[in-house]
N, C-alpha and C positions, 0 to 999 in steps of 0.2 A: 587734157585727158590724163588719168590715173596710171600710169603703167601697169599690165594684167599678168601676175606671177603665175608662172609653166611651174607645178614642182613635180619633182620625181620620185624613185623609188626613194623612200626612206631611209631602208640600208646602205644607197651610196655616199660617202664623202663630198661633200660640199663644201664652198666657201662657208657656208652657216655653222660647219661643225671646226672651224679653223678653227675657233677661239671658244676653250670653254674654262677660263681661269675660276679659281676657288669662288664660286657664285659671284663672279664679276658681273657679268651682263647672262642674264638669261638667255637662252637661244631664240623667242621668238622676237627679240629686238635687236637681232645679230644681223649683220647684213646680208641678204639673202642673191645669194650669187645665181639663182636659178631667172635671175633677170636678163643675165646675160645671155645667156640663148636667144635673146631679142638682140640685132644685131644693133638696131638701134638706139636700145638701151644698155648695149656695152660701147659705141661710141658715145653715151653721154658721158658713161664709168669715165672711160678714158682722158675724159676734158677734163674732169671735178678733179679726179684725184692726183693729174696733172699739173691742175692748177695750184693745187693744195702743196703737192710737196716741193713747187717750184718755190710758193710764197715763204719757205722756209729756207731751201738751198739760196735764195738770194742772200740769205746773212751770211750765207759763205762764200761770196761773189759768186757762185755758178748757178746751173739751170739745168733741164731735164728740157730733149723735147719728145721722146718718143719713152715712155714710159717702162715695154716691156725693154728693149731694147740699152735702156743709157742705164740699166740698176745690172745687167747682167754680171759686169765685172765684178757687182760688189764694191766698187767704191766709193761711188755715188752713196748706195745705199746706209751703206756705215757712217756716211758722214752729215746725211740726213737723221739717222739714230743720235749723232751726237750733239746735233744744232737741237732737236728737240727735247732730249733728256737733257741736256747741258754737261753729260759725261761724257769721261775720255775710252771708248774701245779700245780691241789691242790691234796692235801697228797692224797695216794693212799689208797683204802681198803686192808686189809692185810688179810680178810678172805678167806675161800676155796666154800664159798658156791654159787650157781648162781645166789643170788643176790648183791654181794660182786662184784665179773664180772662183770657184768653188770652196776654198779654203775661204775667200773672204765675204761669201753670201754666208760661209758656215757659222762664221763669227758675228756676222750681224742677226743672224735665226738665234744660235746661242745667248746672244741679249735678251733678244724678245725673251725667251725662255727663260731667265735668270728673274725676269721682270713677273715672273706667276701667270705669265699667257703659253696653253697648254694648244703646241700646233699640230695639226690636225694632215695629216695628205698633202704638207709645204712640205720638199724639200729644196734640199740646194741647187740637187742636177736641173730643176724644173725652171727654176729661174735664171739659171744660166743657161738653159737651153729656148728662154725666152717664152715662157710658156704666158700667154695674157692674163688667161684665167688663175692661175696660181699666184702671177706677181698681184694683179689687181685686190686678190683675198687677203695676200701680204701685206700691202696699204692700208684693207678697208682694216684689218687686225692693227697695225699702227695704230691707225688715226681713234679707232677704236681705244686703246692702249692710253694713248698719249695726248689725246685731245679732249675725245668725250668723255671719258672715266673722270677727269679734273671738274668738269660743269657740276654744277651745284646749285638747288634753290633753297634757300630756306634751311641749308645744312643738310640738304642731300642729295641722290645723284640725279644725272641728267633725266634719266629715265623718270625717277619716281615723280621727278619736280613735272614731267610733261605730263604724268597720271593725275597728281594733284591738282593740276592747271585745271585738267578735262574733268576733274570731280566736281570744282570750285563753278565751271560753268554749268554744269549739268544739275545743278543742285536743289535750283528753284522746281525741276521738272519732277510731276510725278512718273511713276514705273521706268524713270531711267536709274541706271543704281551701275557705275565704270567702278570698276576692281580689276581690270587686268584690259593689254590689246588683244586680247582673241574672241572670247566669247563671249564679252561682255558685250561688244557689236554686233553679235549678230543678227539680231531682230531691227536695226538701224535707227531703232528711237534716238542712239547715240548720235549719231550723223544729225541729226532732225534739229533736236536740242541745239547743238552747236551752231548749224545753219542759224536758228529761230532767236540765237542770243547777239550774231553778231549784224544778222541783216533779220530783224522785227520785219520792217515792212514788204517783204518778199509774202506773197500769200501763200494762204498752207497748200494750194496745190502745188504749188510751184516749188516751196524748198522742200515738199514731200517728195515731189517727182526727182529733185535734184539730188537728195538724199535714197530714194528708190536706186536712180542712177546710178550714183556711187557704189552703193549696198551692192549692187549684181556686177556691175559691172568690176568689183575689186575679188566678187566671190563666186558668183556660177561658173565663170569660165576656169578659174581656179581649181575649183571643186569638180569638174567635169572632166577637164586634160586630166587630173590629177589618179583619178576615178581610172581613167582608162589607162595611165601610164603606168599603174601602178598592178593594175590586171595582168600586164604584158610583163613587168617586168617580173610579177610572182609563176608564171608561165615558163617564160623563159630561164629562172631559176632554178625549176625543178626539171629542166629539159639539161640545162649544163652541168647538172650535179648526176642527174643520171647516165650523160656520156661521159664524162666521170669517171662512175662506178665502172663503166663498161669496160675504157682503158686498164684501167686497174684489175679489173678479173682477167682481160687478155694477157698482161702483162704476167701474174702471177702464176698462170694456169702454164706458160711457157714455161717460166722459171724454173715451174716444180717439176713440170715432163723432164725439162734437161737433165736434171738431177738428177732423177729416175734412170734417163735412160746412161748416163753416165756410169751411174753406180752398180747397176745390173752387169754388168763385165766384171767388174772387182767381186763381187760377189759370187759370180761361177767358175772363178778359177778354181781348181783343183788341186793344182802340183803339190804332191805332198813332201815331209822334209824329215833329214834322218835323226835330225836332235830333238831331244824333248826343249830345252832351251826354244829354237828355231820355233815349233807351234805352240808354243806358248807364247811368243811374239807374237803370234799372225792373232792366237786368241786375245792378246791383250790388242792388238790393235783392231779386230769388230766388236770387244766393248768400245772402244775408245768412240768407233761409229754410234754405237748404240744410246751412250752418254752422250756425246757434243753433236754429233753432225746429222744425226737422224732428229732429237729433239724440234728443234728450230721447224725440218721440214713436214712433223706433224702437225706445228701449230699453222703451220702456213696451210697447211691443206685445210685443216680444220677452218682459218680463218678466207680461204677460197670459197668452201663452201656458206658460211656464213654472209660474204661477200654477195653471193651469188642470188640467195634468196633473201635478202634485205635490198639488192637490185628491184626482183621479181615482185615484192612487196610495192614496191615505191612504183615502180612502172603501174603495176594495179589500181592504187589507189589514185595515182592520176589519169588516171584513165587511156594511159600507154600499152602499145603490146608490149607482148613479155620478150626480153632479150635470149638472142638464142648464140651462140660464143659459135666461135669458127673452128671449122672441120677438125676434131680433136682435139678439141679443147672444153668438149660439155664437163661438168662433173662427175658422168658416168665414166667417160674416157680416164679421167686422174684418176677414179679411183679404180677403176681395172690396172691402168698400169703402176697405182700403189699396190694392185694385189699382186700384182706377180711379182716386183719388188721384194714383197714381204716373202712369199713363196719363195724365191733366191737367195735369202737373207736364211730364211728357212733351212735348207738344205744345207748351206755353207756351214751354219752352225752347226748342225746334226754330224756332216763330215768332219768339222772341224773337232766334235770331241768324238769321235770313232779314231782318229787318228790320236789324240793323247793318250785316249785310252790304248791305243794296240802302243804306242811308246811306254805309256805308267806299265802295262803289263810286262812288256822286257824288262824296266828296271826294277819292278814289283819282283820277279820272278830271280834276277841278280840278288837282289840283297836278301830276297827269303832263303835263297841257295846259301850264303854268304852266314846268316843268321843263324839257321838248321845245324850247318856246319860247323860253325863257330859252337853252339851248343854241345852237340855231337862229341867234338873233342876235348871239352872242358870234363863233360862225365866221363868220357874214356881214361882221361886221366889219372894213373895212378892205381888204374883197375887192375894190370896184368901181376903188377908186384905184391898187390891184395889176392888175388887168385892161386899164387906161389906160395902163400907163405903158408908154417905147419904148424902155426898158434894151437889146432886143436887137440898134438897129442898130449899134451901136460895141463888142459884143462878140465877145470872140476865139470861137475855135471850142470850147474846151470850153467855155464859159460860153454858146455860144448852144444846145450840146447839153444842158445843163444847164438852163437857162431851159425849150429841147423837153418834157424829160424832167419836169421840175417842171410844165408847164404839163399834160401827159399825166396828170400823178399831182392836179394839180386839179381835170382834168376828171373823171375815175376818183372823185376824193374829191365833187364835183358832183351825180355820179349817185347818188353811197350816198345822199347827204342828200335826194334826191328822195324818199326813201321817208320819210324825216323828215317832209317838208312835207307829205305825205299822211296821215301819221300825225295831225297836227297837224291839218290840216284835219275829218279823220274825226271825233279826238276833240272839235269845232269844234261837229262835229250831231250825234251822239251827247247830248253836255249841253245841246242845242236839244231835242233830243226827251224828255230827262228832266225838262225844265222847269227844269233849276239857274237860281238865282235869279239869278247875277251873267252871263246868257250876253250883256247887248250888250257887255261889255266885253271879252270871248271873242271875240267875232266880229268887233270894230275892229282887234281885236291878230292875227289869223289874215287880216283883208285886207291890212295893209302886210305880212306874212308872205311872200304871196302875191303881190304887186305888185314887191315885192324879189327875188324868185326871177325873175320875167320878166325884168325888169333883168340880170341878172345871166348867165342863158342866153345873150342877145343879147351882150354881151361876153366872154363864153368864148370865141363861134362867131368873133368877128373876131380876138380875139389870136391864137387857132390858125391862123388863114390869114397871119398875118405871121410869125409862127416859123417855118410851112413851109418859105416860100420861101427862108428862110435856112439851112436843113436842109443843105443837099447841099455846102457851103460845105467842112466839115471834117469828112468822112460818113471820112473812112479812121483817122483819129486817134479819132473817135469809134469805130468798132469795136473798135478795138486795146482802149479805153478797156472799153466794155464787153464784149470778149472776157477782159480783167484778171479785171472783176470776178466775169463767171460761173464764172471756176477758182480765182481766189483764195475768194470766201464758201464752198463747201465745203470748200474744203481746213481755212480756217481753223476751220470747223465741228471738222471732224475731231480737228485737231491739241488745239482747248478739250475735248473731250470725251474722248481719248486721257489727256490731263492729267488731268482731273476724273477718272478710269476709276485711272490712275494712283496719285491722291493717296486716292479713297475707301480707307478704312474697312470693312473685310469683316468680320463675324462669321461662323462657322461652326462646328457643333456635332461634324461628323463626320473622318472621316480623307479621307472619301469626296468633301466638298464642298471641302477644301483641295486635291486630287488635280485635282477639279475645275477650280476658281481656278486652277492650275498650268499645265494644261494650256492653257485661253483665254490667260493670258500669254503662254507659249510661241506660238500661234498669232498674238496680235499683233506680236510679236516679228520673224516670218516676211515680216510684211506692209511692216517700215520701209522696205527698199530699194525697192518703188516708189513708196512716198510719197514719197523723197528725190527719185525721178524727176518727180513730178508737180510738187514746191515749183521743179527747174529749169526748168521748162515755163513755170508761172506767171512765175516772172522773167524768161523770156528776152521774156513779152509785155512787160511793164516798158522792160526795157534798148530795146526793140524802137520802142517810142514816144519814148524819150531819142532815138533815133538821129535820127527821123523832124524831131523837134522841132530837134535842131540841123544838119540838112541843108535845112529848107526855109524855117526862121528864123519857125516858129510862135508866134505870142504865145500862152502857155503861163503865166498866171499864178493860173491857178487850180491846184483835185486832181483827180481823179477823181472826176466826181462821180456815176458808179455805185457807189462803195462810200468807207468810211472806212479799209479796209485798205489797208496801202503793204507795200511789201517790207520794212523794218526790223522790222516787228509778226510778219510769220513767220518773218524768221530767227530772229526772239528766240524766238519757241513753238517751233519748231523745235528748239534747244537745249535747250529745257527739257523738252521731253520724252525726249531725250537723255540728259538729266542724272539722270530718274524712273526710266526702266527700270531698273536697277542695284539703286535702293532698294527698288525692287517685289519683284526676286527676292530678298532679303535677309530681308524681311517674312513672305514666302509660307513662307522655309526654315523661320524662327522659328514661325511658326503650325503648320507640320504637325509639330514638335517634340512642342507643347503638346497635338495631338491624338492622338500616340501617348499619351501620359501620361492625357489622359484616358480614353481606350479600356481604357487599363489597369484603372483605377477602375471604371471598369463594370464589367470580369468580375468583381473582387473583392468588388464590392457585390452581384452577379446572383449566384454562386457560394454567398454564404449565404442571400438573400432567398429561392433558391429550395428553401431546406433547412427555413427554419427554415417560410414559408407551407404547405407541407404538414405540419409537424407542427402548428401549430394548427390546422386543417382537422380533422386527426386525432382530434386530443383533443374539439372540440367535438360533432365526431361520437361521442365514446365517452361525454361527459358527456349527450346525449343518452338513450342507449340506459341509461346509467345510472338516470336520471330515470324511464323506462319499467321498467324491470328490477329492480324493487330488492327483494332479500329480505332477511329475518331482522328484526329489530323497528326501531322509528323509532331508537333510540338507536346500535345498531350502522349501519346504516346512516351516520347523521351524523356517526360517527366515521371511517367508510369516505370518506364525502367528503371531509373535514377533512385525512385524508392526501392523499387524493387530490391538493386544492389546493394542499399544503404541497411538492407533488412542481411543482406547473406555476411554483410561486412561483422555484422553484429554477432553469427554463431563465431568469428576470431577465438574468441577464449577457452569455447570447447576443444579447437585444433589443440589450442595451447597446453590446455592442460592434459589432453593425449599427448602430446609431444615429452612431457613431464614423466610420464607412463614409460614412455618408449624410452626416454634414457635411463631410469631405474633397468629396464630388461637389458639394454648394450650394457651397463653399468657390471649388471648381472651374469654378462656372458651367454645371454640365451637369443639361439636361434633359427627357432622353431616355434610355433602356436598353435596344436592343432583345435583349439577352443572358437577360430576366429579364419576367413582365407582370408583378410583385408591386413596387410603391415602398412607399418608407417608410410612407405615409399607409396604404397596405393593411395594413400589417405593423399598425403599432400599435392600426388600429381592432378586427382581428381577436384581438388582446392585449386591448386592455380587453374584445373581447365575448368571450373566454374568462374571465379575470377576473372579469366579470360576469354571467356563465351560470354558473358552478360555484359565487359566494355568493351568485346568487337559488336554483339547485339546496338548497346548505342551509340558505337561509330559508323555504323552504320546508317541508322536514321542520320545522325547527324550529317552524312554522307547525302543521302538522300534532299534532305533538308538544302546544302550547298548545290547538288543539282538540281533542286524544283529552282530556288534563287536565281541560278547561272544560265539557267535556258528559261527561266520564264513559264514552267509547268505551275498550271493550276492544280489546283488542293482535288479537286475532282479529276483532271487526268491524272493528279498520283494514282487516286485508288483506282482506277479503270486499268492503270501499269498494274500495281499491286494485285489487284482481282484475275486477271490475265496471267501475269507471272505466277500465282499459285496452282492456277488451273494449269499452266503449262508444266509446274513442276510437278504436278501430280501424273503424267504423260511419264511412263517408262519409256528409254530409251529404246528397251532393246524388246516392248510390244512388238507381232507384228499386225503393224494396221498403216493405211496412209499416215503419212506425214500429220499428225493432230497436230504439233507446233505448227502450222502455219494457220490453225484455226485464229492461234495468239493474234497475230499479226493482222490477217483479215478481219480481226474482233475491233482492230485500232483504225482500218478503214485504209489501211493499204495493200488494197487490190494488187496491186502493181508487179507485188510479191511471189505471186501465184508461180506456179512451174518448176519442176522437182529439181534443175539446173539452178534457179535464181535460190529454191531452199538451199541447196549446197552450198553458194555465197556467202548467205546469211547465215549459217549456220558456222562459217569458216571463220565470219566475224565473233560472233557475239564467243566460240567454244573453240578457240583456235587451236589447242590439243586435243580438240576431240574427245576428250575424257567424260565426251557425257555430263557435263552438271555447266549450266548458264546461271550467272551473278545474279542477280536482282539489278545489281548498279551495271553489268556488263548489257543489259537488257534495256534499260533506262535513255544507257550511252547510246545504244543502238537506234533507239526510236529518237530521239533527236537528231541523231547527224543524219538522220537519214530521211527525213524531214525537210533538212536546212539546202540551204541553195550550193552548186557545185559550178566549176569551172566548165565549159562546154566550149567547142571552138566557133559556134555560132556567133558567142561573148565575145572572144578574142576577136573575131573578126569586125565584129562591133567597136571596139576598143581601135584596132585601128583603121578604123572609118573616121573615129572623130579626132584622131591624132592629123589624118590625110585629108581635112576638109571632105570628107562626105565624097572624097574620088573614088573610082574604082581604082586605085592605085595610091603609091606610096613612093616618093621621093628620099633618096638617101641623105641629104642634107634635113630631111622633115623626121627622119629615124634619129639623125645625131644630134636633134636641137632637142629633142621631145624624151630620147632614153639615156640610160646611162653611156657612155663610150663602149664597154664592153658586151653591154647587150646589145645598141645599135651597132656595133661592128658582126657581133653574131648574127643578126638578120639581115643584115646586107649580103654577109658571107651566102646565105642560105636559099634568099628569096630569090625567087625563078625572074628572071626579065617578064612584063607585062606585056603581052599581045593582043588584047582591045581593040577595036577601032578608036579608041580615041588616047591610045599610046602618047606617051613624047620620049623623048630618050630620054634615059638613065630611068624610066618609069619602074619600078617591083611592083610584085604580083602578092600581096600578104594576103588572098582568098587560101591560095592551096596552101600556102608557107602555113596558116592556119589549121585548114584540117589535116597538115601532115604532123601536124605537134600531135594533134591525139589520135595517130596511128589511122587516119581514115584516107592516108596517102603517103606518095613516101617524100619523103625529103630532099 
């Protein structure tokens, strides 16, 4: 008989997957270690490869008799490496200890691996630790390695030359056709042929039925265990990934509370501190929180809750209840106890700058007092022996008007500063009543402050009664003097500002604002000849005090000392604003030049901007309706669009040569258009989103296309999808009428659907944010999966029926021969003891272990 291959879950490690050198041997001619779970057929393992590596170690006088056993040390092993490669390894360890072993299992794996065989789930520990399974794969990868890879027919390898052989005899036969060991048998003409070439005389019932034989008996039972071990194992997969998830959000959700509640005490402290130094430490140290130690504990929350519902998700879709976290620890709990966190955080911070600020305020209040004062005594300075002196009785008449006038402007200047010395004073008790530590020295410096100011009153009040009296001396030259100066500072005002008005720098975008500018010229213009009249006026007061001065023989050897302007200052402004108006009009002609020319620009760029903006309008509207409207099969269609875009590719030139337009206008400096609302920037965005609406339009079919292929939809259920989806999209959301989407669905003949609870499902699928708008392809997706067959624990239980021989029950050696180690250790851990009448010991119960995987009992 045939020996019958148990295989398992796929994604476990196997002796099959030990050896996968650079396309050395394919995996389905690898030795397939899933035999071994026959206890039988790993007692024969154990003779074969026994016998094999002894016929070798005899060229080294020695022998093996127990296989897992006599390679542990590794020296055996290494020196079977070196009888069959005919190399020298490195020196062996000669000690007894396990890590002595180990070091020389490591050096004889390192060969293999040196040799381009790529090991797989061998390590060292396993074979030192005598593991069967691991050493045996260790061999068959050898022998594998170093025996069969050498065979050769015909100049090539073992493998090919036994395809060849089986091609060579199959060859006369018709509809037999070997290219590979797998699928090429499976209809078992191949067995047939083979039987029929080497024993003719067997009749064809016989090497049919012997060939049928073979056929089933190498593959239904294969394909059956297989079938069902592999149900179990994608079950139990998504059962240890979701307790899993489970730990992990316990473990996080603690984490995050401790922290929380840790840092909420640091937080509420209060004690406040008397240096501004001191809380400005405490404020650099909750940014410091702010930047390092808080960051990390939002992403973790953020990444808990995320946790949490890609859990909830996963439980759903297999058909799990939903995980519910232990007594405060939902996600509602973390995030109440992040708000109050943040609310602590809150406050500390609010206190924390109320206290810098009442500190900044003492010292603000220190150096303002410090500053004022400082001031204070620099204009006192030098006041009191200016107050004394009697300069005015040997001055002429402008100089005793001038002394008048200066003494007026220091009483004037006298009074501002009164509000000074009260300032000064205030802030004086102010820092008395805040208790600042340094106030006697505050209040010694704010008494001669004070004592200086009396002083100082009392001789204003006597110089102005001696100036008086000198007043009326030369009262007619002083008028003249300051009648000068009240006509000349405006004028001269005028005349600086006429110039500056003059010499500016105009920008303007329109014809409109240059017409503008034109016109104000023109009107200053108008205005010269009584300026010219006002500058004779001003002079004739000048010439008028010359007269005065050399008729009555005034000592005159001061200026005027109400202003610093003389007559030579305005005749020279005077001519130069003269000299401006000329350039002005010259300027202004130049400008409105350049704004006809721009105006130009405008229409020529408004003239196509507004041609070409309605036809992409147009088109995105008809790529629209196309989208909605489309008949005849996916493939015409998509050739339909493909023209389509190959027609909008074609307007390219008109962009272009707008785009040509548009930098003539930047070139130009202009921007503004009111000929047109469409700029450039509108133009191109509405281009690329044509562009890009017409090839997501055919990625879409083409999308479409990939899933009618991938699920096997007929060209007739597209449009039944298609006809159904437009009807559904034309269904406002936010009508109020029943549910008409569930018309869709009952339109495709699943009833099933019905009930306002199952639409909410369905609805979670296909429009998971809820935002109101279902795919086409999201719609598509949905009516297939939802169609197709699903995991049930009915199945499961079925699965291990045929794993248990058809018992009500399930033996723990029948779990670890049939599952991977760590799934059958997880349902042994799991499965309740069987209490049947027809029990045996160690019997498990896999009915309820079954329906408590999908939450229809507990575990």
């Amino acid at each position: 008989m045939y020996p019958i291959k148990v295989p398992v879950c796929p994604e476990q490690t196997t002796y099959t997957n030990t050896i996968n050198e650079n396309n050395y041997m394919p995996q389905e001619d690898d030795w397939d270690r899933d035999m071994l779970l026959d206890p039988a057929w790993e007692k024969q393992q154990r003779k074969t490869f026994t016998a094999w590596c002894n016929s070798h170690l005899r060229k080294a006088g020695t022998q093996i008799e127990n296989i897992e056993e006599d390679f542990r040390d590794g020296l055996k092993l290494m020196l079977l490496l070196e009888v069959i490669s005919g190399e020298r390894l490195a020196k062996p360890e000669r000690g007894k200890m396990r890590v002595h072993k180990i070091s020389n299992v490591n050096k004889a794996l390192h060969y293999i691996t040196s040799k381009g065989v790529k090991l797989v789930s061998i390590g060292a520990e396993e074979i030192v630790d005598g593991n069967a399974k691991m050493t045996l794969g260790m061999i068959w990868t050898i022998i594998l390695r170093f025996a069969i890879q050498d065979i050769s027919v015909e100049e090539t390898s073992a493998k090919e030359g036994l395809l060849l052989w089986c091609q060579r005899k199959t060859a006369p036969y018709k509809n037999v056709n070997i290219q590979n060991f797998h699928i090429s048998w499976k209809d078992g003409l191949g067995f047939c042929a083979l039987i029929h070439r080497h024993r003719p005389e067997m009749t064809p019932d016989l090497y049919l039925c012997l060939s049928t034989l073979l056929f089933y008996h190498a593959f239904s039972g294969a394909q059956k265990a297989e079938t069902a071990a592999n149900r179990i194992c994608k079950v139990l997969a998504v059962n240890q990934e979701n307790e899993q998830l489970m730990e992990d959000y316990e473990k996080l959700a603690s984490d995050l509370l401790e922290w929380i509640r840790r840092t909420i005490p640091w937080l509420e402290n209060r004690a406040p501190e008397n240096t501004m130094q001191a809380m400005q430490q405490k404020l650099e140290d909750f940014r410091d929180y702010r930047r390092q130690h808080k960051p990390p504990k939002v992403q973790e929350k953020c990444q808990l809750e995320i946790n949490f519902n890609t859990l909830q998700t996963k439980l759903r879709l297999s058909n799990r209840p939903a995980f519910m976290p232990s007594e405060g620890k939902m996600v509602s709990d973390v995030s109440n106890a992040w708000g109050g966190l943040e609310g602590a955080e809150k406050g500390y911070e609010e206190w924390l700058l109320n206290e810098i600020r009442r500190l900044e305020r003492l010292d603000h209040l220190a150096e303002k007092f410090r500053q004022k004062a400082a001031i204070h005594e620099t204009w006192t300075e030098g006041k009191e022996v200016m107050l004394q002196a009697r300069d005015f009785e040997t001055a002429s008449l402008s100089e005793i008007k001038a002394l008048l006038k200066k003494h007026e402007a220091f009483e004037s200047d006298l009074a501002a500063h009164q509000d000074r010395v009260e300032q000064i004073a205030a802030i004086a008790q102010e820092l008395n009543e805040l208790d600042y530590y340094d106030s006697p020295s505050v209040n010694a410096r704010c008494q001669n402050i004070c004592d200086q100011w009396d002083a100082l009153g009392a001789l204003t009040q006597k110089r102005s009664e001696a100036l008086q009296r000198t007043e009326k001396l030369l009262e007619t030259i002083d008028q003249l003097y300051l009648e000068f100066a009240k006509r000349a500072a405006p004028f001269n005002n005028w005349m600086e500002g006429a110039m500056e008005d003059l010499q500016d720098t105009f920008i303007v975008h329109t014809i409109e604002e240059i017409q503008g500018l034109s016109t104000a010229h023109e009107q200053f213009k108008a205005t010269l000849p009584d300026a010219d009249k006002e500058r004779g006026a001003i002079l004739g007061i000048h010439n008028e005090i010359a007269k005065i001065v050399a008729t009555y023989h005034v000592n005159m050897a001061g200026t005027n000392p109400y202003t610093t302007i003389n007559p030579q200052d305005i005749n020279a402004k005077w001519d130069k604003v003269r000299q401006l108006v000329p350039q002005r009009d010259q300027a202004l002609i130049e400008e409105h030049a350049r704004q006809q020319n721009n105006e130009r620009l405008r229409r020529q760029f408004a003239n196509q901007a507004n041609v070409i903006g309605p036809w992409i309008q147009t088109k995105m509207e008809e790529i629209g309706r196309i989208s909605i409207e489309m008949h005849g099969t996916l493939e015409d269609q998509l050739t339909h669009l493909r023209q389509y875009e190959k027609n909008i590719v074609n307007y390219k030139p008109k962009i272009d040569q707008l785009e040509g337009d548009h930098q003539l206008i930047q070139e130009a400096l202009i921007f503004d258009n009111k000929h047109t609302n469409y700029t450039m920037e509108h133009i191109r965005v509405g281009w690329e989103q044509l562009l890009t609406t017409i090839a997501r339009t055919i990625n879409e079919i083409e999308n479409q296309i990939l899933t009618r292929d991938a699920k096997g939809i007929s060209q007739d259920q597209m449009n039944e999808f298609r006809a159904s989806f437009n009807h559904f999209d034309r269904v406002s959301f936010t009508e109020k009428r029943p549910y008409r989407e569930e018309e869709v669905l009952w339109g495709e003949g699943l009833d099933r659907f019905r009930g306002e609870a199952e639409f909410s499902r369905i609805m979670s699928i296909v429009d998971p944010n809820r935002v109101g708008v279902v795919t086409f392809q999201a719609f598509i997706d949905f009516m297939s999966r939802e169609t197709a067959d699903t995991d049930t624990a009915d199945q499961v239980m079925a699965s291990f029926k045929v794993l248990a021989g058809d018992k009500n029950y399930i033996l723990a050696d029948e779990l670890r021969r049939e599952l991977p180690p760590d799934q059958a250790e997880y349902c042994i851990a799991r499965m309740a003891p069987y209490a049947g009448p027809d029990a045996i010991p160690g019997a498990l119960d896999y009915m309820s272990f079954s329906t408590a995987l999908y939450g229809e009992s507990d575990l």
